[in-house]
N, C-alpha and C positions, 0 to 999 in steps of 0.2 A: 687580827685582821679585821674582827667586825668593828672595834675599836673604831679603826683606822678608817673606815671606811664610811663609818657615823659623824665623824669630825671634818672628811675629808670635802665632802655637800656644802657645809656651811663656812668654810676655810676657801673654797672655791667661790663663793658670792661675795665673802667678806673680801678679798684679795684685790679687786679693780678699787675697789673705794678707798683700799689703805693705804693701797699705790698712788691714790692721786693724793690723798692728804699730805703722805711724804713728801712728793714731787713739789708740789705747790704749797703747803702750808709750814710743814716740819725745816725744809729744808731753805727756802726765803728768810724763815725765823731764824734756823744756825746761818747763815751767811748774811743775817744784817748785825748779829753778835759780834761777828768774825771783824766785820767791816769798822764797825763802834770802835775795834781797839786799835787802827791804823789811821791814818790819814790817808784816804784810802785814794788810788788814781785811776781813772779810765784810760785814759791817753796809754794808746799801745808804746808799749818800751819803757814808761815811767814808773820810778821802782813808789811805791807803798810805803813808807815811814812806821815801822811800828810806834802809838803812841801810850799803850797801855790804858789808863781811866782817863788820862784827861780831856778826852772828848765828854765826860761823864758830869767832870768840874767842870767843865766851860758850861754846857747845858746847866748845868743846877746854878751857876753864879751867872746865867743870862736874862734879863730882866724882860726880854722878850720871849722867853719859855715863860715864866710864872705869868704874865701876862695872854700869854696863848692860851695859858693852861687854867687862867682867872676866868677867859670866855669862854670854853670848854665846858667850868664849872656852870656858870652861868646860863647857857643854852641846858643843860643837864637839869637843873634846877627850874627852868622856865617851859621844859617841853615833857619832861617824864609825868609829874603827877597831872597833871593836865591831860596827858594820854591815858592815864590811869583809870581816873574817873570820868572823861568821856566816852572812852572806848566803852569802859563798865555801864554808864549810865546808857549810851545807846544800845548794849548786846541786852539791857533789862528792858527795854523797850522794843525792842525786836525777837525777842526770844518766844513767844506766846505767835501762834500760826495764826495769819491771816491772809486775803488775798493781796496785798499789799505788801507784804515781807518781804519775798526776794525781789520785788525792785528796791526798796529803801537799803536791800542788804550790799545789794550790786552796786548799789549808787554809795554807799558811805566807804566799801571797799575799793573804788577805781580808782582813787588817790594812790593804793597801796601799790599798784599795778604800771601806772606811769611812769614815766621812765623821772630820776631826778634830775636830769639834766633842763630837760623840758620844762618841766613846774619851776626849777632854778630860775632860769628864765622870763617863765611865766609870771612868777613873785619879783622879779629885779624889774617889771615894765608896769605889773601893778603900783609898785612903788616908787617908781619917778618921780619925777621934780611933778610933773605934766602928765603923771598916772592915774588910774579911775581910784584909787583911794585918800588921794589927795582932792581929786573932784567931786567924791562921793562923801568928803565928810567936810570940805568946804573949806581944806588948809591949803599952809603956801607950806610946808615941810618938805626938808633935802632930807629923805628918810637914810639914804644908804652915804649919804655924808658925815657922817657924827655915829661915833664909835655906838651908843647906848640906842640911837633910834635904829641904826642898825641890824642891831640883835634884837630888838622887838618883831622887824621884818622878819630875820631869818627863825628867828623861834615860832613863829604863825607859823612858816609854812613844816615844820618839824611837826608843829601840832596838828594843823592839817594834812599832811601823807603818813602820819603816823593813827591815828585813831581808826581807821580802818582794821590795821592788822591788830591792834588792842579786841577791837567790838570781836572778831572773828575768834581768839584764843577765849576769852570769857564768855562768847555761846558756846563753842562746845562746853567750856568747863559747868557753864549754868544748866544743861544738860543732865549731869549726874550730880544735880542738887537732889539729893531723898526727896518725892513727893511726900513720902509717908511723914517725913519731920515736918515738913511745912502745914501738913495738913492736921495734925495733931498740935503744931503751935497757934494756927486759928480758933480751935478747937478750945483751949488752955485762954483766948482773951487774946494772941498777940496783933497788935496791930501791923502794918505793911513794913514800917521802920525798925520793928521789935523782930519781926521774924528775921526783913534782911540783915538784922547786927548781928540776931545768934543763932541762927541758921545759914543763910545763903555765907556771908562772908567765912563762915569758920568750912564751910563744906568746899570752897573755893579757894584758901588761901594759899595751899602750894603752887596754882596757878598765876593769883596774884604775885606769888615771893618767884614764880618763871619771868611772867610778865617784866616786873619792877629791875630783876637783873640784867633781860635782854635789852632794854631800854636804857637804863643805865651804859650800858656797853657799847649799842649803838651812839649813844648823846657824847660819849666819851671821845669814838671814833666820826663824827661829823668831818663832814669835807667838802662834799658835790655841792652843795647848796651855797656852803661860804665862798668857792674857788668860784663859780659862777653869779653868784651874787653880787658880791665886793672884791674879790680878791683879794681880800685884808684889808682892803683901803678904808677908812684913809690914814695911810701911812701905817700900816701893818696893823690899828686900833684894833680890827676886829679880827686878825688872823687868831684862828683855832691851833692848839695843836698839830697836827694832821698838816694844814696850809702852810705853817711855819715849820715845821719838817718838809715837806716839797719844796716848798722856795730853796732852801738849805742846799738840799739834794739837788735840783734839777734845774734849779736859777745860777745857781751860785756854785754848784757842782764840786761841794762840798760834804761828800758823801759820806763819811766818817761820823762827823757832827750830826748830818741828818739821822744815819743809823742808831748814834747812840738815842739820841730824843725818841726816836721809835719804840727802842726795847725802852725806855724807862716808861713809856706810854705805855710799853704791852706789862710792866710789873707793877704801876698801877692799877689797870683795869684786873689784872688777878688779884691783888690784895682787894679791890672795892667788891670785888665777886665774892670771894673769901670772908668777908666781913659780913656782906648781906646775905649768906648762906648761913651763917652762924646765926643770925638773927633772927632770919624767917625759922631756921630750924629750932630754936630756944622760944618764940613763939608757938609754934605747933605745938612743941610736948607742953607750954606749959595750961 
């Protein structure tokens, strides 16, 4: 009974949150599986076709999935270490107390806080034909007209609402850096460079290997920014992943297709997880 009644406390807290995971995470995930292998129908009375994988082959032999999924790659690669090291370079610049800290802290976190539909916006008028950074740097460029000026647009603004929540995760972690090791590698000759290589980074890196995966995974799942930005335009150049699964799904109300591209996006983003967790972890021990 006391057993019972030791387990029963933390069974009773645990239980609304498990419940919503299931409701909302577990079970969207089994019913877009479900849906992948149908051609699947809204329309009340119309029967569902089972079609078993080849919503799976049509996705994988669609040159507009690899392309989606080329700009996926390419925002991932143009917004993650960039968040990486600016997040880290402003929490090492912020992290020593001053009267000025929590305003620079408040001010480089509001980005994170914004709504992204807003900033979307915000970034698609900056960038106009007749926008202030067409006028502030003295071109004639159609930024969101041409697939590659495009993602330079949309990757700013990933790297600006994203370096906030970087800075915020690397002060706490800078936090439980050893005083005592830093103070003993001065001690020993090391310079500012020497301490942060073999001190700060090694006492921080399961943070950074948090960091690098969350960010990856978000850069994978992009959407708001593309859907409001360009809406793939021009001519789907710049649809992400994500945007070209919606269109699918909810233009073209081709739900099947859309689900399958979903789940093979959700078994990607577990293998890229899987892989960078092997990494950071064969890092650490060695």
């Amino acid at each position: 009974m006391d057993q019972v009644r030791r387990y029963l406390a933390p069974a009773l807290f645990i239980a609304p949150g498990m419940l919503l995971y299931l409701v909302f995470i577990v079970y969207p995930m089994l019913q877009a599986v479900a849906m992948s292998l149908f051609d699947w129908q809204v329309v009340a009375g119309a029967v569902s076709v089972f079609r078993g994988l080849d919503n799976y082959a049509r996705a994988l032999a669609d040159p507009r999935v690899w392309l989606s999924l080329s700009n996926s790659g390419v925002y991932m690669l143009f917004t993650v270490p960039p968040q990486i090291a600016l997040g880290l370079g402003v929490a090492l610049l912020l992290k020593d107390k001053s009267p000025a800290q929590p305003f620079f802290r408040v001010l480089y976190y509001l980005p994170v806080v914004t709504s992204w539909v807003v900033v979307s916006l915000l970034f698609k008028y900056l960038f106009a034909d007749k926008g202030l950074i067409n006028w502030g740097l003295g071109l004639q460029v159609s930024w969101l007209s041409d697939r590659w000026t495009a993602m330079v647009a949309i990757c700013a603004l990933g790297v600006w609402k994203g370096i906030g929540w970087s800075m915020m995760i690397f002060l706490a972690a800078l936090q439980g850096v050893p005083q005592a090791l830093i103070e003993a590698s001065k001690i020993d000759g090391a310079g500012p460079w020497m301490r942060f290589r073999t001190v700060t980074i090694p006492a921080i890196w399961p943070t950074v290997a948090f960091v690098t995966i969350m960010l990856v995974i978000g850069g994978l799942n992009v959407f708001t920014s593309v859907q409001n930005m360009t809406g793939g335009a021009p001519g789907g150049d710049t649809d992400v992943v994500l945007t070209y699964m919606y269109r699918q799904a909810f233009e073209f109300l081709d739900f099947g297709y859309g689900s399958a591209i979903a789940v093979l996006l959700t078994l990607l983003v577990f293998a890229l997880s899987a892989i960078q967790l092997r990494f950071f972890r064969n890092e650490t021990m060695a």
